[in-house]
LOTIVEX-673794 format. One line per 8 residues: number of its first residue (from 1); their letters; for each residue x, y, z of C-alpha. Coordinates in steps of 0.2 Angstrom, whole numbers, plus 5000, padded with zeros to 4 digits. Layout:
NUM> A> X Y Z  ... .
This chain:
1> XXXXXXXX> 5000 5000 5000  5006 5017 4997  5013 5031 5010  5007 5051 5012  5020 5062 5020  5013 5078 5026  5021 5094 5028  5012 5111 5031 .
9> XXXXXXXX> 5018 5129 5037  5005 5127 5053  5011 5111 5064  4995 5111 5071  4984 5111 5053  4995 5099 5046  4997 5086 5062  4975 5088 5061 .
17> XXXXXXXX> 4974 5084 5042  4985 5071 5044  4979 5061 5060  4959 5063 5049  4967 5056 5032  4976 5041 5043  4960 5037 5051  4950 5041 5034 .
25> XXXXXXXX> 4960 5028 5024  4964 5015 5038  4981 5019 5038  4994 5021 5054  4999 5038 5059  5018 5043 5061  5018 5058 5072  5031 5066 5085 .
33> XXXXXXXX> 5026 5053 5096  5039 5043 5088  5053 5056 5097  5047 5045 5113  5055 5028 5106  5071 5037 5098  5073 5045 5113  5073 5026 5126 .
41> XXXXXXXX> 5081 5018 5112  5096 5029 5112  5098 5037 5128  5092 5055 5122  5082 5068 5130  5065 5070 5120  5066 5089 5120  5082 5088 5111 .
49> XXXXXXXX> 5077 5080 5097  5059 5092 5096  5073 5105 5096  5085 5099 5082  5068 5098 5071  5062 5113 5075  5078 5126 5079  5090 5130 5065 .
57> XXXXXXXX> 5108 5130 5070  5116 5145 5081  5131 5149 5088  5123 5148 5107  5112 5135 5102  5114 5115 5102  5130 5111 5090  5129 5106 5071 .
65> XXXXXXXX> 5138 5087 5076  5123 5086 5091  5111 5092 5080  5117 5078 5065  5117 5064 5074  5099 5069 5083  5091 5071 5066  5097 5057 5059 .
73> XXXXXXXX> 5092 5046 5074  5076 5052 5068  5076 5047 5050  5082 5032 5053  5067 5028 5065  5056 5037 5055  5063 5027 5039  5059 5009 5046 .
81> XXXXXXXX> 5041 5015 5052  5039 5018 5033  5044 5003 5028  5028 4995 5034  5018 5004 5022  5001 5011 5025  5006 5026 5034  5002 5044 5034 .
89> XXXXXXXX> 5018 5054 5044  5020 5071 5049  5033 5082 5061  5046 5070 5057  5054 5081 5044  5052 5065 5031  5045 5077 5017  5064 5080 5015 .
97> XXXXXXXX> 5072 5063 5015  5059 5051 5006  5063 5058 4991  5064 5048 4975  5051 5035 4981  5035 5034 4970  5021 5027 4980  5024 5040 4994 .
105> XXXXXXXX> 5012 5054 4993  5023 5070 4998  5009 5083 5002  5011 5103 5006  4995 5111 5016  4996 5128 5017  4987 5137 5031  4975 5150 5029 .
113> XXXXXXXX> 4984 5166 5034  4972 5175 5042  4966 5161 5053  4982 5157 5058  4985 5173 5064  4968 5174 5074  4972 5154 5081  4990 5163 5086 .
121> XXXXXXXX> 4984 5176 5096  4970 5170 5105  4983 5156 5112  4998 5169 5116  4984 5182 5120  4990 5193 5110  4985 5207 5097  4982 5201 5079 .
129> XXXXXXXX> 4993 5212 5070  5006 5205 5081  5001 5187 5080  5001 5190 5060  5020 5195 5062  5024 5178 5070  5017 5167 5058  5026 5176 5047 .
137> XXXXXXXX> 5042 5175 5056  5039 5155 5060  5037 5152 5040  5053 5161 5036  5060 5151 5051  5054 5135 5046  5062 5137 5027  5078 5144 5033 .
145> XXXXXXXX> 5079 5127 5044  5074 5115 5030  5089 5125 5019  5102 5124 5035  5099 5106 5038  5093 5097 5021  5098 5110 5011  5079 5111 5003 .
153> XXXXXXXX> 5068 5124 5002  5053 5116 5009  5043 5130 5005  5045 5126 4985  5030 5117 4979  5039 5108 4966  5046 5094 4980  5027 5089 4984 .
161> XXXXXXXX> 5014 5079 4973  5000 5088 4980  4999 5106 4987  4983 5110 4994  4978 5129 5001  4966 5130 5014  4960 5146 5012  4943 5140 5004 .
169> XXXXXXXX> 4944 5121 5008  4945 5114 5024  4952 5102 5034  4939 5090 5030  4940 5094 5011  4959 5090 5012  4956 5074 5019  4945 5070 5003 .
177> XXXXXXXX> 4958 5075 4991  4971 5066 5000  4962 5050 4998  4956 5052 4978  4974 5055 4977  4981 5040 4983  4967 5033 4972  4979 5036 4954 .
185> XXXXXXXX> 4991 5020 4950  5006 5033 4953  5007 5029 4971  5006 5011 4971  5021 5002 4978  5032 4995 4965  5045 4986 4964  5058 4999 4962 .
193> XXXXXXXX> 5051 5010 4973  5049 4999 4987  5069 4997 4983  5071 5014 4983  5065 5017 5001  5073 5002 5008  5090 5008 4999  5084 5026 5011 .
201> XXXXXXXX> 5083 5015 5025  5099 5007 5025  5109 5024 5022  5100 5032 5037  5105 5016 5046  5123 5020 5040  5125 5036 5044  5118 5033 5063 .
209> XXXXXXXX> 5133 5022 5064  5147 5035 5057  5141 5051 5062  5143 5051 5081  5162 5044 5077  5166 5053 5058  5153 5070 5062  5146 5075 5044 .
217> XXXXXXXX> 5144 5061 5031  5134 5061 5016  5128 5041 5014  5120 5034 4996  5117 5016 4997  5109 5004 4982  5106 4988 4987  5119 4982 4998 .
225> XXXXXXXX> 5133 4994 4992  5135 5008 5002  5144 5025 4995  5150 5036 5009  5155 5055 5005  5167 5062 5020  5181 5074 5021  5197 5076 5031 .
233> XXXXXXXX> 5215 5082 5030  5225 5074 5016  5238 5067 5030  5222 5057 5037  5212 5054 5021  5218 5035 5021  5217 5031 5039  5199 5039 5039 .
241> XXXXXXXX> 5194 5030 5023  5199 5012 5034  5191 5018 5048  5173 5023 5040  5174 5006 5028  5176 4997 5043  5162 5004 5054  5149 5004 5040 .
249> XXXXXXXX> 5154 4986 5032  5147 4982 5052  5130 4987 5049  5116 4974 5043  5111 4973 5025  5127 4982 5019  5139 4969 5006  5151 4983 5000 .
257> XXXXXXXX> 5156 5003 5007  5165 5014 4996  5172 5029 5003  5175 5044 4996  5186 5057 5007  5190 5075 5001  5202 5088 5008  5193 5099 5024 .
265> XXXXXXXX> 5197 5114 5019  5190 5124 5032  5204 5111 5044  5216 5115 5033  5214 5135 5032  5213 5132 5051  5230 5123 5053  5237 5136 5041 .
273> XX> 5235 5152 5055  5243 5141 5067 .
């Protein structure tokens, strides 16, 4: 059966349309309860991981290797949910790592403006004009962390199959289009798609294992070879290359790792001043 993955630019809008169109087509709903399960499995703090989904980075705030390996704990949680099919997720940020999989249903709901504002500023008692202002400022913030962290605008409405305004349609309405959609052969499983997101599975599973050790990694994998991107200081490039090839080739499902390490140029600038 197929997947729908629903983003918004109100957490509260999208998290309702998707909890209706889960219940409306049968389906299990993915939410941020999942953060509950990441969080025992691997010895984290819950609010942690709410905060590396939802703060971009900052010099005073949590680190960019912290905020890596929290996100991809996530994704690779949120990844094997997925596997099961028949899934609707939202507030897992999975919008901007399913990508490439046909039968998921990657859906953008955009929030009526003005009732967004009023929802706003009867909850933080404040004026309208001033609610309006931090919508405003949670949209831009919300694209800037999608840029910062995935390096997508999540904002664009080319990276969603569906993008559905709420202005004159509501919730209920969505939840309809939602499930015609899912009615077209497009977002049937198939073959290679189900490859696809097992392939997406098995990197995210990767990258858990290198990042905490190797900080930034970017992991490809199709089938059971595994391509990881990494970079270091030509003195270390070999010994890093060993080092990553062995931790990966560790991890179940993978047959083969190919490592590719290029010069860290900022290390290198740094060593330079010394």
């Amino acid at each position: 059966m197929s997947i729908v993955v629903v983003s918004s630019d109100s957490r509260e809008k999208g998290r309702e349309i998707a909890a209706k169109a889960a219940e409306s087509l049968g389906y299990r709903y993915l939410g941020r309860e999942l953060l509950e399960t990441v969080a025992r499995r691997h010895d984290v703090p819950r609010e942690k991981l709410e905060e590396a989904l939802d703060e971009s980075p900052s010099l005073l705030g949590m680190s960019s290797k912290v905020r890596g390996r929290y996100l991809a704990l996530v994704q690779m949680a949120a990844l094997g949910e997925l596997l099961g099919d028949d899934v609707v997720c939202h507030g897992l940020a999975a919008h901007l790592y399913v990508l490439g999989v046909s039968h998921v249903l990657r859906m953008r709901i955009l929030a009526d403006p003005e009732e967004e504002a009023r929802r706003v500023a009867d909850e933080k008692q404040v004026s309208l004009e001033k609610a309006r202002k931090q919508v405003e400022r949670r949209k831009k913030s919300s694209r800037k962390w999608s840029l910062d962290n995935y390096r997508i605008d999540e904002s664009d409405p080319s990276h969603y199959d569906l993008v559905v305004s709420l202005s004159q349609l509501g919730a209920d309405e969505a939840v309809k289009i939602v499930v015609q959609t899912l009615g077209y052969r497009k977002f049937e499983p198939m073959t290679y798609s189900v490859k696809c997101l097992r392939d997406a599975e098995l990197a995210a599973r990767v990258r858990v294992a290198l990042v905490e050790s190797f900080g930034t990694v970017e992991v490809r994998a199709d089938g059971g070879r595994v391509v990881v991107e990494t970079h270091a200081l030509k003195r270390e490039k070999r010994k890093k290359a060993e080092n990553v090839k062995e931790v990966a080739g560790k991890v179940s499902g993978v047959d083969f790792v190919e490592v590719h390490v290029s010069t860290d140029v900022l290390r290198k600038a740094a060593e330079s001043f010394r």
